[in-house]
N, C-alpha and C positions, 0 to 999 in steps of 0.2 A: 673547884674547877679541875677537868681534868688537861692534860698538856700532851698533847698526841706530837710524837716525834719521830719521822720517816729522815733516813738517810736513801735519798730517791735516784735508782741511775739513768735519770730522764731531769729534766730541766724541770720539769711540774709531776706530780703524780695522776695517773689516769682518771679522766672523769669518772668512771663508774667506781672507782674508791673513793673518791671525793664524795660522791651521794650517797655513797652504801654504809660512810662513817658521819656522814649528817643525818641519814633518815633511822640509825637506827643506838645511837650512841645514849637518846636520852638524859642529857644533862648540860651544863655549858660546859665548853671545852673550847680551846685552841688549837690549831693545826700548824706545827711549825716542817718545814719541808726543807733538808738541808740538798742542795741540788748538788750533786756530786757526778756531774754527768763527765765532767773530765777527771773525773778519779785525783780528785787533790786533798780528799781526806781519805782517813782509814777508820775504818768501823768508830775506833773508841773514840777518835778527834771529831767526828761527824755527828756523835751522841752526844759527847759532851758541849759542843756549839751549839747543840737544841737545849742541851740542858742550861746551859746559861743565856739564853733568848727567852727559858720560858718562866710562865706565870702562876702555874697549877699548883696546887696542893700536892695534888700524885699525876706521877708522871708516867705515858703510856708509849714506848716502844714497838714499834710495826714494821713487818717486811711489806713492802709497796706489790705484794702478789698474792693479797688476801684480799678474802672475802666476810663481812660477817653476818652468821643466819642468827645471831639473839637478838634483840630489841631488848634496848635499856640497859647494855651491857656497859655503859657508863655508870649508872645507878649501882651496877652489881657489885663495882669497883670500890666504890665511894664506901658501900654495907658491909664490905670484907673488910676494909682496913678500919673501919668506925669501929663495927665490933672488937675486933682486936688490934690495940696500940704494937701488940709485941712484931706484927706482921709485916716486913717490909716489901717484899716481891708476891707477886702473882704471874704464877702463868698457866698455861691448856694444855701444859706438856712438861715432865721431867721425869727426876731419879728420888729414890729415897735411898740410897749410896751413890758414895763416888771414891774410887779408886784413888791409891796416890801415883801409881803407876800411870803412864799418858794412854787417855783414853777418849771415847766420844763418851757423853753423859747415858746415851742407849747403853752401852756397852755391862749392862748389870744383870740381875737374873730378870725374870719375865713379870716376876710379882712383884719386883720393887719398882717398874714403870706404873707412873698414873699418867693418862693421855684420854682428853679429850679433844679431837680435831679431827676434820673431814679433809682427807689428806689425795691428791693428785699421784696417781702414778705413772709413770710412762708406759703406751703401751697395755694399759689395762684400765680397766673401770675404778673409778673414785671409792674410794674407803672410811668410812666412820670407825675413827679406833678411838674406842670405851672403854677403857680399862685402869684398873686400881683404884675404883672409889667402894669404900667398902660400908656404903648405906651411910655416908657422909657425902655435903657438896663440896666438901675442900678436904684434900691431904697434905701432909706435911711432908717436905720433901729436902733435898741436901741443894739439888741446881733446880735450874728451869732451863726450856731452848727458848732463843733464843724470835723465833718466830712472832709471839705475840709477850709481851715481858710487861706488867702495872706494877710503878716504885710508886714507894712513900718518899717524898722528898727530903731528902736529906742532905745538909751544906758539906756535910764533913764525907760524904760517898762520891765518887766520879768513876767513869773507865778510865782505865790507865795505858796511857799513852805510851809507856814504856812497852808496852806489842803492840804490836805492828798486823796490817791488812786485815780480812773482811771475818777471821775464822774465831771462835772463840771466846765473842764478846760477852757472851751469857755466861759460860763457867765465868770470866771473870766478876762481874757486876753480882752474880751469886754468891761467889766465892769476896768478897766485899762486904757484901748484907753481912753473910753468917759470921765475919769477922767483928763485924759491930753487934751484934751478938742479937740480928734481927730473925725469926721464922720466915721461911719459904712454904710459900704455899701454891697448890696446884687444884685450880676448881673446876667444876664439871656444868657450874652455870652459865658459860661462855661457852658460844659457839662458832668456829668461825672454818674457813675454807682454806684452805691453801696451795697453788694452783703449782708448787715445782716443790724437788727434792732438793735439799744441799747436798755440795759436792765433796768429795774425798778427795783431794786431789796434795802433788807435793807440796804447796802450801800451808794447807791444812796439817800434816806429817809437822812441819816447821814449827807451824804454831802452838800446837797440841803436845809438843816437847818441851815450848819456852815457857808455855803457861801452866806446866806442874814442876815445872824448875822454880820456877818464880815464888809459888804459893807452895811449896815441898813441905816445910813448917806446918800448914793447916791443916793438911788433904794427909787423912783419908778423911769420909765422915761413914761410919756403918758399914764399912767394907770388911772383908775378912780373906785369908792366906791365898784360899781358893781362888778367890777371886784376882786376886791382887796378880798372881804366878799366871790364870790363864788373859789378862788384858796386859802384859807385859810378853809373853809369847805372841799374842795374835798385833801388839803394834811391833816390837823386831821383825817379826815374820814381811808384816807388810813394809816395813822400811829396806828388807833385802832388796823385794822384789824391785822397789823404786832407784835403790844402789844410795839409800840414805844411809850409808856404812858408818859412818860416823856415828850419828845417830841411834842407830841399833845398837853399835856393842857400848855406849853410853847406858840406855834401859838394859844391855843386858849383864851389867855391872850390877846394877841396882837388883837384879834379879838373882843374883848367885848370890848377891848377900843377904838377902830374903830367904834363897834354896837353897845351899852349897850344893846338895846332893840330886840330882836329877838328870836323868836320861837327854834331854834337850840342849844339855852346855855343849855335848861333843856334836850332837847335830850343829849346833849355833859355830861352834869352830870348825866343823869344815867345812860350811858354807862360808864365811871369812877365810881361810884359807882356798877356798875353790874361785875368789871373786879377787884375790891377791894375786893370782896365777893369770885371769886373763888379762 
C-alpha cells in the first residue's frame, strides 16, 4: 500500500485532486491530509505527523497543486522499489550533484538535471521538461524536489525538525536517504502537472544556509571547484542584494578558503564596506 501524505494550506484538499489521485493511482493506497490551514506546522513537523498516522509500505509526498497525467502511477511506485531494495526515494525531478556550498538543487550544470514534469509558468504557456534520461526510465541522482517525492519506509529516517518553515524539505529527506546509504532515483514513467513555481524569497536565503550548515559533513556529492566557487558567488551576490550581510560574508569565508586568490574578494569587500557606510 501506498501512503499518500499532503501537507494542505486549506482545511481538505481540492476535489479535483482528490479524483485525479483516485482514478489514476492504480493500487490501494491511503490519503492522509495534514490541514495546516493556520500555519501550526512547518514542512518537516507536517510530514513527519503523516508519516507517523500512516500505513503504507512506501510513502508518497505531494504538493496539493498537482496534477497527474499517468495511470497506475502507483503500480510504478511499487515496481521501482521491488526491483531494487538498494532504492529508497523517487522523484520527477532532481540533480546528480549537489554543492556543499548553499544552493538550490537546480543550481548545477544543465546535464546533470533529470526532470520529468509539465510545469506552469507565469505568464506564459505550460511546459513539458524532458530531460536527463539517457535510454533509461530511471537515473540515479544525488537530491530530488521536493514536489512529487515516493520513500521506502523506513523507522530509523524522519524530517528533521530541527529546520524550520516550508523551504528545503527535499534536500533534507534526500540528504537522510543517501546518509543511510540509500540510492535516489528520478523516473521518467511518472507523469504529472504542476500548476505554480516556488518561491525565492528571504526565507528560503535562511533556510538554504542552515541546511548546508547542518549537513556540511555530507555535501558535496559529484560537485567539483568550478562549481562549488560559482554557486557560492551567485548565493552572496543574492544575499547582498536582500542586506542578508551576515549571511553572505559567512559563505564568503567559506569561499576564500576554497579560493584565496580571486578577483571577486575585493568586489565582495567593497560592497561590505559600501553597505557599512549607509
Amino acid at each position: 500500500m501506498v501512503s499518500i501524505i499532503i501537507c494542505s494550506r486549506t482545511k481538505k484538499i481540492c476535489s479535483i485532486l482528490y479524483e485525479n489521485i483516485k482514478n489514476t493511482i492504480g493500487c490501494e493506497y491511503e490519503l492522509i491530509v495534514i490541514d495546516n490551514s493556520e500555519n501550526k506546522y512547518s514542512i518537516y513537523q507536517a510530514y513527519n505527523l503523516g508519516i507517523k498516522k500512516s500505513n503504507g509500505k512506501y510513502l508518497c509526498f505531494l504538493h496539493d497543486d498537482i496534477l497527474f497525467e499517468t495511470n497506475n502511477w502507483g503500480l510504478k511506485i511499487n515496481e521501482i522499489f521491488e526491483n531494487d531494495l538498494k532504492i529508497g526515494l523517487i522523484g520527477v525531478a532532481g540533480a546528480k550533484t549537489k554543492t556543499k556550498m548553499p544552493s538550490a538543487w537546480w543550481d548545477c550544470l544543465e546535464n546533470q538535471k533529470v526532470i520529468n514534469i509539465i510545469q506552469h509558468i507565469p505568464n506564459k504557456a505550460k511546459e513539458h521538461w524532458n530531460i536527463g534520461f539517457r535510454n533509461t526510465r530511471i537515473e540515479e541522482v544525488a537530491v530530488i524536489d521536493g514536489v512529487f517525492i515516493a520513500a521506502r519506509t523506513d523507522d530509523k529516517i524522519r524530517f528533521n525538525e530541527k529546520l524550520k518553515g516550508f523551504h528545503n524539505y527535499d534536500l533534507n529527506i534526500s540528504f537522510e536517504y543517501k546518509k543511510s546509504g540509500y540510492k535516489i532515483v528520478v523516473t521518467n514513467e511518472i507523469l504529472l502537472e504542476h500548476f505554480s513555481l516556488g518561491s525565492i524569497n528571504e526565507s528560503w536565503f535562511n533556510s538554504t544556509f542552515e541546511i548546508h550548515n547542518y549537513y556540511t559533513n555530507l555535501l558535496p556529492f559529484g560537485s567539483n571547484k568550478n562549481l562549488e566557487v560559482s554557486n557560492a558567488i551567485k548565493f552572496i551576490n543574492s544575499c547582498l542584494k536582500i542586506n542578508k550581510n551576515k549571511i553572505a560574508y559567512s559563505v564568503w569565508l567559506q569561499l576564500f578558503l576554497l579560493k584565496p586568490i580571486s578577483k571577486y574578494h575585493l568586489y565582495f569587500c567593497k560592497q561590505i564596506i559600501k553597505k557599512s557606510l549607509c
